[in-house]
C-alpha positions as CSV (number, residue, x, y, z in Angstrom):
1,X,0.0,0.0,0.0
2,X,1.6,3.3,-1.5
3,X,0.6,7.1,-1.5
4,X,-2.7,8.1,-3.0
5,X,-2.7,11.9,-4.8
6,X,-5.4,13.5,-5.9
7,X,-4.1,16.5,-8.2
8,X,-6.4,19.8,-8.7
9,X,-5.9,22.7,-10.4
10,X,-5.7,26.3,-8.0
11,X,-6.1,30.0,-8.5
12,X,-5.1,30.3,-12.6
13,X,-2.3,27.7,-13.1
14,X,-1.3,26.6,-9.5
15,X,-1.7,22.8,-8.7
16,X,-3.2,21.7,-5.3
17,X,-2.7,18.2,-3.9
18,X,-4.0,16.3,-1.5
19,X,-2.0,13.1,-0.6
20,X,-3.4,10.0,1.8
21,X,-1.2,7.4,2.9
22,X,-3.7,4.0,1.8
23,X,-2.2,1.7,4.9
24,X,-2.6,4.6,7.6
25,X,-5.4,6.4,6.3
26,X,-3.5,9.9,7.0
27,X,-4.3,12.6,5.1
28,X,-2.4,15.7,4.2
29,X,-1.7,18.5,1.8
30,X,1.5,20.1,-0.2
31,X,1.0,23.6,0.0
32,X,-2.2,26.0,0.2
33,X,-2.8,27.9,-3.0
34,X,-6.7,28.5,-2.7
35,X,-8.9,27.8,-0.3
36,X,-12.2,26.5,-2.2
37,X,-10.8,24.3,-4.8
38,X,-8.7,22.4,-2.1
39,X,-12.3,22.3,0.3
40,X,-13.9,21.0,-3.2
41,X,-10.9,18.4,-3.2
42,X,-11.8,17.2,0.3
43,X,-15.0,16.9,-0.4
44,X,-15.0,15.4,-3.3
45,X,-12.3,12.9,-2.3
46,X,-13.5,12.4,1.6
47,X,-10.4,12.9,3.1
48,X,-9.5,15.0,5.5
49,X,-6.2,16.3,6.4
50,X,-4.2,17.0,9.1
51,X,-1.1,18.0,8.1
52,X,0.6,20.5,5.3
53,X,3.5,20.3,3.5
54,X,4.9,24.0,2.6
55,X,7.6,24.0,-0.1
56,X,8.4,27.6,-0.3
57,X,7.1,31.0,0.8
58,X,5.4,32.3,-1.6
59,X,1.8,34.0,-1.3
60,X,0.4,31.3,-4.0
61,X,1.9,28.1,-1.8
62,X,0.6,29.4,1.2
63,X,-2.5,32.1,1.0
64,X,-5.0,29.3,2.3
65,X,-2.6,27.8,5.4
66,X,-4.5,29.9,8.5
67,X,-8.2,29.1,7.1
68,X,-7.1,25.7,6.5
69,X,-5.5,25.3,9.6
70,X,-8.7,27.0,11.4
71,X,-10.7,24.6,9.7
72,X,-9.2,21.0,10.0
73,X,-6.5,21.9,13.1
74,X,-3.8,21.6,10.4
75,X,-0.3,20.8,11.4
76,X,1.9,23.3,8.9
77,X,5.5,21.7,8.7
78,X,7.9,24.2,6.3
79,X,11.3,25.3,5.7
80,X,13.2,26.2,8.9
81,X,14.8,29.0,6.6
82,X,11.7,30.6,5.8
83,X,9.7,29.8,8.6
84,X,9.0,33.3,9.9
85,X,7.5,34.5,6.5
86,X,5.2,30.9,6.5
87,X,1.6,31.6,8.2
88,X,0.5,29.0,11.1
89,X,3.9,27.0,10.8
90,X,4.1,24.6,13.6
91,X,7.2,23.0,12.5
92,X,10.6,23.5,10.6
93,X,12.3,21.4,8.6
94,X,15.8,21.5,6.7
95,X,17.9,18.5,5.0
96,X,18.8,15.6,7.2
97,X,15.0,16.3,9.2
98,X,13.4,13.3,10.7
99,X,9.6,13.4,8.6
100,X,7.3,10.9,8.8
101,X,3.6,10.8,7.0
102,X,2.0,7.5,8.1
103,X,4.4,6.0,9.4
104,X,6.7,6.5,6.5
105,X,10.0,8.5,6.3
106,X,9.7,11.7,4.4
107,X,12.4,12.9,2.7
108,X,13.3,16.7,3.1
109,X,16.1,17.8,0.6
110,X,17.1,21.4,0.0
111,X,16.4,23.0,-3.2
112,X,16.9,26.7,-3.1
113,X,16.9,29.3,-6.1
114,X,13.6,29.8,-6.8
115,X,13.5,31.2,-2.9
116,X,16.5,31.2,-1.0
117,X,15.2,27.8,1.3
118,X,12.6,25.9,-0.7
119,X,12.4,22.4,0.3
120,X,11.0,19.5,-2.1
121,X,9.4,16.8,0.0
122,X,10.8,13.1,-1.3
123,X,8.4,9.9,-0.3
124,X,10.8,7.5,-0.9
125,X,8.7,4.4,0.0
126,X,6.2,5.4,-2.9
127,X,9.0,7.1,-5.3
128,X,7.5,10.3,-5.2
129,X,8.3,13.7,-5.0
130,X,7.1,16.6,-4.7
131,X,9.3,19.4,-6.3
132,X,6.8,22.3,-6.5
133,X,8.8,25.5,-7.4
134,X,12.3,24.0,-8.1
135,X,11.9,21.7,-11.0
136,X,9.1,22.1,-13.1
137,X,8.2,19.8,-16.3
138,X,10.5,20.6,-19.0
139,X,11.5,23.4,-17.0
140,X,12.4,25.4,-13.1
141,X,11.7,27.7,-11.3
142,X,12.7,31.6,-11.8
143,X,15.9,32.8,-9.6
144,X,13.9,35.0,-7.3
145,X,16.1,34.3,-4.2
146,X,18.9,32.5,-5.6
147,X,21.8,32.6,-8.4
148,X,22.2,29.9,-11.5
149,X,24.7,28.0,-9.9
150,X,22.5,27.8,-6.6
151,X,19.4,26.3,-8.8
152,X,21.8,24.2,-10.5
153,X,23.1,22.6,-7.3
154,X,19.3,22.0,-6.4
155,X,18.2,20.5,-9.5
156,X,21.2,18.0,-9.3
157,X,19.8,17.0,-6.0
158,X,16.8,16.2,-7.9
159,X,18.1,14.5,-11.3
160,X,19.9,12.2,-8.5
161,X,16.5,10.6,-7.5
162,X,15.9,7.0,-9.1
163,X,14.2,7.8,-12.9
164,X,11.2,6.1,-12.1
165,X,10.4,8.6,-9.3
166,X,7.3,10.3,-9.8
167,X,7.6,14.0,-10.2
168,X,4.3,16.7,-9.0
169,X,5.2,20.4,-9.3
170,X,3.3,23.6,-8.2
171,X,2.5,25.1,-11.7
172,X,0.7,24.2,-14.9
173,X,3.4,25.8,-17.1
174,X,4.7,22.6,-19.8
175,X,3.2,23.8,-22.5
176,X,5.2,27.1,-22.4
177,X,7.9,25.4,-21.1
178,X,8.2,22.6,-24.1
179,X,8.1,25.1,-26.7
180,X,10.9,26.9,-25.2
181,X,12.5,23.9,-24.9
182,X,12.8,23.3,-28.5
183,X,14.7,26.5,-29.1
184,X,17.6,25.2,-27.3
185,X,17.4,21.7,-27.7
186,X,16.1,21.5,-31.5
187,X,17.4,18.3,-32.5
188,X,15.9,16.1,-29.6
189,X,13.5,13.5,-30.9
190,X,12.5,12.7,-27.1
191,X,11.8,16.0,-26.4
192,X,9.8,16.7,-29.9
193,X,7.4,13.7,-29.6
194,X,7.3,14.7,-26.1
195,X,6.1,18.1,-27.0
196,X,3.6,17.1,-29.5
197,X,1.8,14.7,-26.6
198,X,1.8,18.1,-24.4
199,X,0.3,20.0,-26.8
200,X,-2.5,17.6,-27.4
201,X,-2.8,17.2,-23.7
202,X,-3.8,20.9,-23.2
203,X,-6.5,21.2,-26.0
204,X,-8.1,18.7,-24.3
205,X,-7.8,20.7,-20.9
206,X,-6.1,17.6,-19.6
207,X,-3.0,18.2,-17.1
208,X,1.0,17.5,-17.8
209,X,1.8,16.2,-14.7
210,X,3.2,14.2,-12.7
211,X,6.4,13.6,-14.9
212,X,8.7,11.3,-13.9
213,X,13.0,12.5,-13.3
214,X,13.9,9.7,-15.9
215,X,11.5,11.9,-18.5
216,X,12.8,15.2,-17.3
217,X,16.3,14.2,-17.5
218,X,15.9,13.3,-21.0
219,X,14.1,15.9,-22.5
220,X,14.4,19.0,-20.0
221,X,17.0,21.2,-21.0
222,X,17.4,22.8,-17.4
223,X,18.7,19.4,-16.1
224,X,20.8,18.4,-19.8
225,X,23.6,21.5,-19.5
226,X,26.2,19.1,-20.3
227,X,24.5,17.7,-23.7
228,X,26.7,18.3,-26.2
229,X,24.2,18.8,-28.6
230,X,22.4,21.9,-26.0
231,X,26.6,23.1,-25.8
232,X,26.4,23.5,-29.2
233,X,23.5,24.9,-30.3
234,X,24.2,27.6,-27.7
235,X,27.8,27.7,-28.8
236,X,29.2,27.3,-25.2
237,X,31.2,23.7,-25.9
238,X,33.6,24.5,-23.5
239,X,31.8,26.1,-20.7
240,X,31.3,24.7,-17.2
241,X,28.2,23.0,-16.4
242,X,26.6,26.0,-14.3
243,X,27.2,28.5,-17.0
244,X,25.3,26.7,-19.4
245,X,22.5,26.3,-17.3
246,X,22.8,30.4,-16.2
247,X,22.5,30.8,-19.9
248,X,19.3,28.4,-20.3
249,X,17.5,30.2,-17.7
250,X,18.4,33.2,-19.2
251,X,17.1,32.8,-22.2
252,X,14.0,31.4,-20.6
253,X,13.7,34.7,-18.7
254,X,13.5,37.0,-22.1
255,X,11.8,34.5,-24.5
């Protein structure tokens, strides 16, 4: 018996998830984007949580945590470096944190850049993660808090997790991110059948995710800075690893 998730969608591209652990019956939730859709979650679904799971600080991971935690007497567990800017947080946690969701040990690993102390939140029993701002499908998150070689660090963390770990992160942005993709990673068939299933995906209103780290590290660009095929398209075949990706996300930033 694994880890359920039910996946929603959240203010305008935000995901909300509720998880339940099948052998324990505990319920919880990673991150608080919008109170009603995650109350139409719980309804929907019957479970009730008692615990949340904040990745990062930001007002669209967290504007629902004190009616939440008014509501169901939530437990808020987040970042020990952020935890003064995290509404309702009950309890810190950093890298090497003891975590445990029904009975299970929960994974905290450091991933800052997109803020300087998101966390991603590895369920290693089930081989899932949950990545929200840090490492997106086909893409990451924008260097708010952090420098390239800071997000690079983090995503390496990430690409270092077995392939077949399941991957949910906190926006509805593939689409976007697949055709920029392509404009620095032309020649990849992976990534161009890839992108042709996305795009069909969203005229249906379907959702991209989860995605798994085997699929992003073959077609995501953000995690492929040694490639030589990305080195030379970008004409940077002797640059260091970091630099390429600073020059990804750059290029992401302006396109």
């Amino acid at each position: 018996m694994g880890l359920q998730v039910e996946q929603f969608m959240c203010r305008s591209d935000n995901f909300g998830i509720l998880i339940r652990d099948e052998a324990s019956g505990e319920v919880g939730l990673i991150d608080a984007p919008e109170e009603n859709p995650i109350l139409e979650a719980i309804e929907r679904t019957g479970w009730q949580p008692s615990v949340l799971f904040v990745t990062h600080h930001h007002a669209d991971h967290v504007e629902a945590n004190l009616a939440l935690k008014s509501r169901f007497g939530l437990k808020i567990i987040g970042p020990t470096a952020e935890a003064s800017k995290i509404p309702g947080i009950d309890e810190t946690v950093e890298e090497g944190s003891k975590l445990e969701f029904g009975g299970k040990a929960v994974r905290v690993i450091e991933t800052p850049g997109h803020t300087a102390g998101h966390i991603s939140y590895y369920f290693e029993d089930s081989g899932i993660a949950f990545t929200a701002d840090t490492l997106f499908a086909l893409g990451c998150g924008r260097l708010f808090e952090g420098d390239a070689a800071t997000m690079h660090a983090s995503l390496s963390k990430l690409a270092a997790l077995p392939d077949a770990t399941i991957v949910y992160c906190g926006h509805e942005y593939t689409l976007s991110n697949a055709r920029f993709a392509l404009t620095v990673d032309p020649r990849n068939a992976a990534l161009q059948e890839r992108a042709q299933t996305i795009e069909a995906l969203r005229s249906d209103g379907r959702p991209t995710l989860p995605t798994t780290i085997g699929l992003e590290k073959e077609t995501n660009p953000f995690l492929r800075p040694h490639d030589p095929a990305i080195r030379t398209h970008l004409g940077m075949e002797n640059a260091s690893d970091a630099a390429v990706f600073a020059e990804i996300r750059k290029r992401k930033d302006n396109a």
